[in-house]
DOKOLTI-582211 format. One line per 3 residues: number of its first residue (from 1); their letters; for each residue x, y, z of C-alpha. Coordinates in Angstrom, 3 decimals. Each point is the difference from the previous one (the first is absolute). Example, Ala and Ser with C-alpha at 12.3 -4.5 7.8 and 13.67 -1.06 7.14 Angstrom:
% residues 2
1	as	12.300:-4.500:7.800; 1.370:3.440:-0.660;
END
This chain:
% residues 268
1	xxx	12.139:11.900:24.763; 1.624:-0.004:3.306; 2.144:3.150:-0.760;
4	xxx	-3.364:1.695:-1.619; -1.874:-0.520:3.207; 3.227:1.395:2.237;
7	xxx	0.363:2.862:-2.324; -3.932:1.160:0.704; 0.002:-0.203:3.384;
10	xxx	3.206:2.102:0.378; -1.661:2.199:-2.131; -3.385:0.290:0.636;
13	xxx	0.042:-0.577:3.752; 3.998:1.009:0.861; -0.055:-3.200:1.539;
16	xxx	2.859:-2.328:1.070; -0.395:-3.349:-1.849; 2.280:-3.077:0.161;
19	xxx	0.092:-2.856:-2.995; 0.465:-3.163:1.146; 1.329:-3.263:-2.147;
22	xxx	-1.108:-3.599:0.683; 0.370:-3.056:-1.382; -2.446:-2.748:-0.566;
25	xxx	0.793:-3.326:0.813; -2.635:-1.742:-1.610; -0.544:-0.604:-3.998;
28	xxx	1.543:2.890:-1.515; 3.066:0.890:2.105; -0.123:3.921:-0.996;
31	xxx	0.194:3.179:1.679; -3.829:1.726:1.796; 0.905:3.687:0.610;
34	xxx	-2.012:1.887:2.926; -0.522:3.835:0.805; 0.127:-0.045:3.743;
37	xxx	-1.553:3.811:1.894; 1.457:-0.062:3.391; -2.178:1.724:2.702;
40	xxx	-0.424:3.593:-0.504; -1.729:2.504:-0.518; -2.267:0.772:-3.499;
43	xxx	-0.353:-3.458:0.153; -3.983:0.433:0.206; 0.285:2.651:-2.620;
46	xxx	0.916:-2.779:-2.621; -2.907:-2.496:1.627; -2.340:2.655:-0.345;
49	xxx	1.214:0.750:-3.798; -0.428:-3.597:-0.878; -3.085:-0.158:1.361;
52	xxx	0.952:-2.473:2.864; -2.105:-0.107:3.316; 1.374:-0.623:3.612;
55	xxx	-1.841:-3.202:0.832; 2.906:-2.952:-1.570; 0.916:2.564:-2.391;
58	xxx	-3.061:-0.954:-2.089; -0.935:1.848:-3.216; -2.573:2.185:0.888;
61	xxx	-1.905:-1.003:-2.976; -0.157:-3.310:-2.018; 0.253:1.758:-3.190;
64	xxx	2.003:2.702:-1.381; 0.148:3.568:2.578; -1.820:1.773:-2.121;
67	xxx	2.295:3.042:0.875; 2.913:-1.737:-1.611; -1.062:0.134:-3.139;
70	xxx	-1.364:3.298:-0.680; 2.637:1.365:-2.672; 0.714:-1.622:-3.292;
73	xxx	3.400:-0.073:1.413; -1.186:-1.525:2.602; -2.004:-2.814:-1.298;
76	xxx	3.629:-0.985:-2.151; 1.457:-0.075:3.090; -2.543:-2.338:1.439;
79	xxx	0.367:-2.098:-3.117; 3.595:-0.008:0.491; 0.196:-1.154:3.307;
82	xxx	-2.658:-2.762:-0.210; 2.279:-1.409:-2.594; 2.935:0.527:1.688;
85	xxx	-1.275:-2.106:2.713; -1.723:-3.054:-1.670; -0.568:0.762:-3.283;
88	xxx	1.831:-1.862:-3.080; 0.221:-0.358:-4.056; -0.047:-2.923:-1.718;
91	xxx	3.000:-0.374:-2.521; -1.475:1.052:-3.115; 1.381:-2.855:-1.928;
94	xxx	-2.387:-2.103:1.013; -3.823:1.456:1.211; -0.560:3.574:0.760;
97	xxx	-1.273:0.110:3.658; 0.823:2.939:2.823; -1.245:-0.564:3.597;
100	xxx	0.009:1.394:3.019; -1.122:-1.999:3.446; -1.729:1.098:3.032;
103	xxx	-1.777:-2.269:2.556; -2.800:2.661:0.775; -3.180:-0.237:-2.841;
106	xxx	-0.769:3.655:0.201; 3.621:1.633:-0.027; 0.027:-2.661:-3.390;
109	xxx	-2.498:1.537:-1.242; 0.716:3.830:0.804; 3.368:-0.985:-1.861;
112	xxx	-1.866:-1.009:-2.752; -2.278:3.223:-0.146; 3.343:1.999:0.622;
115	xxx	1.608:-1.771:-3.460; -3.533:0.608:-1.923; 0.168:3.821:0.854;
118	xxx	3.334:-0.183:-2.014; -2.069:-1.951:-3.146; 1.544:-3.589:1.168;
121	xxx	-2.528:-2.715:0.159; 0.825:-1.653:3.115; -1.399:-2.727:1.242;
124	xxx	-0.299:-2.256:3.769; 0.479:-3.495:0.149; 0.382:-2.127:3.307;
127	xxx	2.633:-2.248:0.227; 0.025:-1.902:3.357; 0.506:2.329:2.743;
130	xxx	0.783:2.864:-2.418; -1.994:2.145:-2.468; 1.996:0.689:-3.030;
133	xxx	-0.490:3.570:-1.906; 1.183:-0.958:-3.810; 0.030:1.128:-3.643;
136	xxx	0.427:-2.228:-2.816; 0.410:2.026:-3.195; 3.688:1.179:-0.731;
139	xxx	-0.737:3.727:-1.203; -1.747:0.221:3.431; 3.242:-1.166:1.734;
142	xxx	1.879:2.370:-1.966; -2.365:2.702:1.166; 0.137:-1.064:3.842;
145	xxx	3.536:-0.042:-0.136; 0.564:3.662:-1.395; -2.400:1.092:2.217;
148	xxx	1.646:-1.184:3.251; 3.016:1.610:-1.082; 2.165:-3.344:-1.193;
151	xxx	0.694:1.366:-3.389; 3.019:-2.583:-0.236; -1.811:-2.961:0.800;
154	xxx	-2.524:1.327:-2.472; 2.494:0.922:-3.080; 1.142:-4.123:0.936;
157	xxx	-3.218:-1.568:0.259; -0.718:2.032:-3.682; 3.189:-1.666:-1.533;
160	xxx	-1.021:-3.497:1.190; -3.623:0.806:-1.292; 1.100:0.974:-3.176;
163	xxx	2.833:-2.342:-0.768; -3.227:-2.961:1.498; -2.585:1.729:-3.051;
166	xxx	2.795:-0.114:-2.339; 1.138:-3.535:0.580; -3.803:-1.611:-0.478;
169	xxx	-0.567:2.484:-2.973; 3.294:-1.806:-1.158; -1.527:-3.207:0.908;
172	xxx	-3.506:0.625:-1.794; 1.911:0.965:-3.119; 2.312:-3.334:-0.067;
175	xxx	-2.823:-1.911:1.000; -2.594:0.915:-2.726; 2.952:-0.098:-2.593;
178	xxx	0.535:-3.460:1.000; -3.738:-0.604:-0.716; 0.179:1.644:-3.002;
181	xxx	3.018:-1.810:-1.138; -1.115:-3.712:1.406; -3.716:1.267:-2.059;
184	xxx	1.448:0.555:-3.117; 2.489:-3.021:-0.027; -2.718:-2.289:0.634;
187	xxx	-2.124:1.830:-3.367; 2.809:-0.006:-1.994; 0.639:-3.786:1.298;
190	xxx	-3.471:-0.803:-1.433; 0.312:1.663:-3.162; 2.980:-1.355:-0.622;
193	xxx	-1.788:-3.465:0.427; -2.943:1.184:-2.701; 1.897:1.237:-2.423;
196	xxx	2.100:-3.543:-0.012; -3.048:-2.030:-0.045; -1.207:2.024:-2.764;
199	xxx	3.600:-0.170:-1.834; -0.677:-3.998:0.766; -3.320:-0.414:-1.371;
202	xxx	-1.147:2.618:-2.999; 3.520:2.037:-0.168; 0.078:3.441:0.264;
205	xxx	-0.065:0.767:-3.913; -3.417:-1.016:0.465; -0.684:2.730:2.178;
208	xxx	-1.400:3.912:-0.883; 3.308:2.163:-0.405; -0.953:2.032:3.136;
211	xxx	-0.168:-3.702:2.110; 2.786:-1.053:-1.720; 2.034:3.188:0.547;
214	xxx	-0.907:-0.169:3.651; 1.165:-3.388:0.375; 3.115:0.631:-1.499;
217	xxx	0.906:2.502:2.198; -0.783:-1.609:3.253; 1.901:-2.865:-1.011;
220	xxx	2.796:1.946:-1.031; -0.229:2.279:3.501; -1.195:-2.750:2.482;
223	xxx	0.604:2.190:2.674; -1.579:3.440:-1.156; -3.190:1.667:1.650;
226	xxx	-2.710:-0.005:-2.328; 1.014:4.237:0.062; 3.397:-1.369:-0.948;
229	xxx	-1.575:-1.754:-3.033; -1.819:2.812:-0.962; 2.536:2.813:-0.067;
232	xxx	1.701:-2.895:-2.222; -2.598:0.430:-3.355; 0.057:2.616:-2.401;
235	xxx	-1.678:1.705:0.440; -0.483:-0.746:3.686; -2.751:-1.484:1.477;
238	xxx	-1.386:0.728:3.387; -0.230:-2.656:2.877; -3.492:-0.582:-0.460;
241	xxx	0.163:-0.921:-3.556; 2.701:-2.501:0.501; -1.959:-1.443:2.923;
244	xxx	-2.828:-0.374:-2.341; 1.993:-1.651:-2.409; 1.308:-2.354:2.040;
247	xxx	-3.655:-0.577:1.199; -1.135:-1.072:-3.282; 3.038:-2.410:-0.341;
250	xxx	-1.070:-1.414:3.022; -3.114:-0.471:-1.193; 1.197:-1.509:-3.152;
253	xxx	1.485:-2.743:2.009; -2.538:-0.796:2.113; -2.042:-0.293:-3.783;
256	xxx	3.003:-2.098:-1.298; 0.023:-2.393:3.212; -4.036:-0.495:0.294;
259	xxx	0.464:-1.162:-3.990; 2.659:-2.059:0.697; -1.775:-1.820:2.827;
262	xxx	-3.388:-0.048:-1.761; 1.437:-1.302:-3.165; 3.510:-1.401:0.285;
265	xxx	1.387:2.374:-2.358; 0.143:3.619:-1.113; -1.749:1.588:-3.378;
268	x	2.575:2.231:-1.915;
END
């Protein structure tokens, strides 16, 4: 950023710029790079451009200089720079948030108006002594980054996005295929434990041949899905008849039981 800033004023203004290196002592020991203009003149010409006043160098006014942003090009630019100086991007692996912070309410919310020209629904938050602009969906990051001109940090922040939908579509898939799985064990668990009561208590030569067939099989293919079973008949039989056959057997037993409780035995 430090070489984009001495690169514009050399050629914009033909000025003479210095970069200076310093290193903090404090928490992060890393390197804070200034762009020093010595005394000379065009100096104002730049204030004036920026849309800084004389008195403290104050901004002239607390929102955006309206003449800044005239141009699409412009407006980008703006964009650019406001993110440049305090704006930032959540890794995408985790929640999708962009922000950029400004301790003045109304340049926060010219920001914001300057993002929703482009179709970005920004928003202002306050955060202690700082108002935060922000956008939370990802294709809106996406957008805000191509149209501030950081098509690499876009084309990453896609790959990260897409390898993120593609890992929880993964997810969703193993996870209801576990369900699945655990939901037809436990049926085929139970029906397993009908059919040998029944084979217990009244045998299953006792039973219609459709009931009977249907027992067979599941006993024979304990861990088939009732679609299993079906494709298994000839001809086949679709899931919901074998469900409803295995229904009936389950009311069978529940008739065979309630006798055998009533009465102490079972009627052949």
């Amino acid at each position: 950023m430090a070489r984009k800033i001495f690169k514009l004023l050399k050629n914009l203004f033909g000025l003479s710029t210095e970069i200076l290196v310093q290193r903090k002592v404090r928490l992060r020991k890393n390197n804070v790079y200034l762009v020093r203009i010595p005394s000379q003149a065009g100096i104002e010409q730049i204030l004036k451009a920026l849309g800084i006043g004389e008195g403290g160098f104050a901004f002239t006014e607390e929102g955006i200089v309206k003449d800044l942003i005239v141009k699409d090009c412009c407006r980008r630019a703006y964009l650019r720079g406001a993110f440049l100086g305090g704006g930032s991007v959540n890794n995408p692996e985790g929640t999708y948030h962009l922000e950029i912070i400004t301790d003045n309410l109304k340049h926060a919310r010219d920001l914001a108006g300057l993002m929703q020209t482009f179709n970005l629904p920004a928003k202002v938050s306050p955060r202690k002594n700082w108002y935060v602009v922000y956008l939370k969906g990802s294709e809106q990051i996406v957008e805000c980054l191509n149209h501030m001109g950081a098509h690499g940090a876009q084309l990453d922040f896609e790959n990260a996005r897409i390898y993120k939908d593609m890992r929880n579509q993964v997810n969703r898939l193993v996870n209801c295929e576990t369900a699945n799985l655990n939901k037809t064990v436990t049926a085929a668990v139970r029906q397993l434990e009908i059919i040998k009561y029944l084979v217990d208590t009244i045998g299953l030569d006792k039973l219609p041949k459709p009931l009977r067939e249907t027992a067979e099989l599941r006993l024979r293919h304990p861990d088939a899905s009732l679609k299993e079973l079906g494709e298994l008949w000839d001809p086949p039989v679709g899931k919901s008849g074998v469900n409803h056959r295995m229904r009936k057997l389950e009311r069978l037993a529940e008739k065979v039981r309630s006798r055998k409780e009533n009465h102490g035995f079972i009627e052949s």
